[in-house]
N, C-alpha and C positions, 0 to 999 in steps of 0.2 A: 504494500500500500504506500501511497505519496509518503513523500521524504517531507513535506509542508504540513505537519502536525503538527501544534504545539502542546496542547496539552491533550489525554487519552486519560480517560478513567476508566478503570477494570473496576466493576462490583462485586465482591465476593464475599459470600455468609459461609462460610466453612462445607460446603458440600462440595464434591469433587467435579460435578459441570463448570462450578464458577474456576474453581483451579485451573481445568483443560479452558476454561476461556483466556483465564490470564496466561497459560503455556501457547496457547495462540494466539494473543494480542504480542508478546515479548518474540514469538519466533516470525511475524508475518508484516507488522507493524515499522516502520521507518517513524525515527520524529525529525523535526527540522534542527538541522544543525545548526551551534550555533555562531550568529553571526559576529563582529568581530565590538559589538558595543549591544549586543542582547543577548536574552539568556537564551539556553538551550530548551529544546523541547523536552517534556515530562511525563512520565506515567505518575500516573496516581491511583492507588492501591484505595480502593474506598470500603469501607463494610460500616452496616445501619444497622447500632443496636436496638433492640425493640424497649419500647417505656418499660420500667419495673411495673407497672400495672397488667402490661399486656405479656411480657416475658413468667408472669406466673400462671396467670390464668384462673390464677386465684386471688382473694380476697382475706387478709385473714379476719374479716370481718367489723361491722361496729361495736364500738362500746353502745352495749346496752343505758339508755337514759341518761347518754351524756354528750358531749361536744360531737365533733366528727374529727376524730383526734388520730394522727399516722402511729403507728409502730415504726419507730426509728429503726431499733435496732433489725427486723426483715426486710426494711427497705435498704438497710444499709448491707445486708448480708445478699441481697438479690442483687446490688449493682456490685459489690464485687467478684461474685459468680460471674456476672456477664462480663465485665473487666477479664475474669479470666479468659472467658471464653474467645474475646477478641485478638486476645493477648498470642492464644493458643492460633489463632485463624493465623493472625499476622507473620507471627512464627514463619508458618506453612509457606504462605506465601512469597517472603521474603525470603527462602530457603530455595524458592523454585528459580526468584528474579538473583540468587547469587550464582546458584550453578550455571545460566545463562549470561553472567556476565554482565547483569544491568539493575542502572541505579533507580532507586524507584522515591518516592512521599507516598505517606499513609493521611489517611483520613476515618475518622470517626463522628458520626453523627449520630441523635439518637432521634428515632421515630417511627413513622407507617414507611418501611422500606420501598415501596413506590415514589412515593411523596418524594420522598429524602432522598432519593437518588437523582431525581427530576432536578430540584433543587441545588443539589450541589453539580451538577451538570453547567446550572446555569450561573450559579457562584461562583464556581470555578472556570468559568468562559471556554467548558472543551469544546474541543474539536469532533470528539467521537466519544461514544461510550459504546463499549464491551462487555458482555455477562453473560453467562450461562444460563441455558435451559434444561429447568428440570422435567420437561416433557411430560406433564399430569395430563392423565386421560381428561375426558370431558364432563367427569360427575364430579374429578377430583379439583380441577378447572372451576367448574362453574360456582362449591360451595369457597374456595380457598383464591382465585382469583388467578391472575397471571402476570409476575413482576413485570417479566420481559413483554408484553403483549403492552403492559401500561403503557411502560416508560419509551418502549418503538412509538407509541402513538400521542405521545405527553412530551418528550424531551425534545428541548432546544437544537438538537445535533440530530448528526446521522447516528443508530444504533448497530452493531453487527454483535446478532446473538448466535453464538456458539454453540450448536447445537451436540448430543453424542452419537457420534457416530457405531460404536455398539449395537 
């Protein structure tokens, strides 16, 4: 692909379509070189963690006849979990973009992973965005939604989703 990227965001939640997306964003992908008073062009490693309300899925319920008061400490035990979790993706990630020889920026947001990627698509003024498809049938589709099918039809850029060849 054109040697005139400047910036590419690869989206990746730790499943191994978005990996083979960023193993074929870093093997297929040219960025613009840079020029001799600008920066170079960049990938950007992005992963959307989900709200601690929505990464439970639980509640651990109200105080009976009293305020609407948080439990610190589960809210504080569920963003570190997810910190790991990220922690753990990025790992991955940046293990694939070393043995390929290239330098990458991370990003984190937290949100509706549609949204959030839309968004930083356009925060970040890319050029293209990259992701994987997890390929859900059309029951699994229609109750759970489809990142990639969003964000091709929502994002400021051109999309190329990586599909598995499997």
């Amino acid at each position: 692909m054109s040697g005139n990227l400047r910036c590419v965001i690869v989206a990746v939640d730790g499943s191994e379509e978005s990996m083979k997306a960023l193993r074929w964003a870093l093997d297929n992908i040219k960025l613009r070189l840079p020029p001799p008073d600008a920066e170079a062009g960049s990938f950007i490693i992005l992963h959307v963690q989900s709200p601690p309300s929505i990464a439970t899925g639980l509640n651990p319920g109200a105080i009976p006849f009293g305020a609407d008061l948080e439990v610190p400490a589960f809210a504080a035990a569920i963003e570190a979990h997810q910190r790991r979790i990220t922690e753990a993706i990025f790992d991955h990630a940046l293990k694939i973009c070393s043995d390929k020889n290239v330098k990458v920026k991370t990003e984190v947001v937290i949100g509706d992973s549609k949204e959030k990627i839309c968004e930083a698509v356009e925060n970040l003024h890319a050029d293209l965005l990259v992701m994987g498809s997890r390929a859900f049938g059309p029951i699994k589709r229609m109750f759970l939604g489809s990142v990639s099918n969003y964000c091709a039809n929502h994002a400021q850029c051109p999309v190329m989703i990586v599909k598995d060849t499997a």
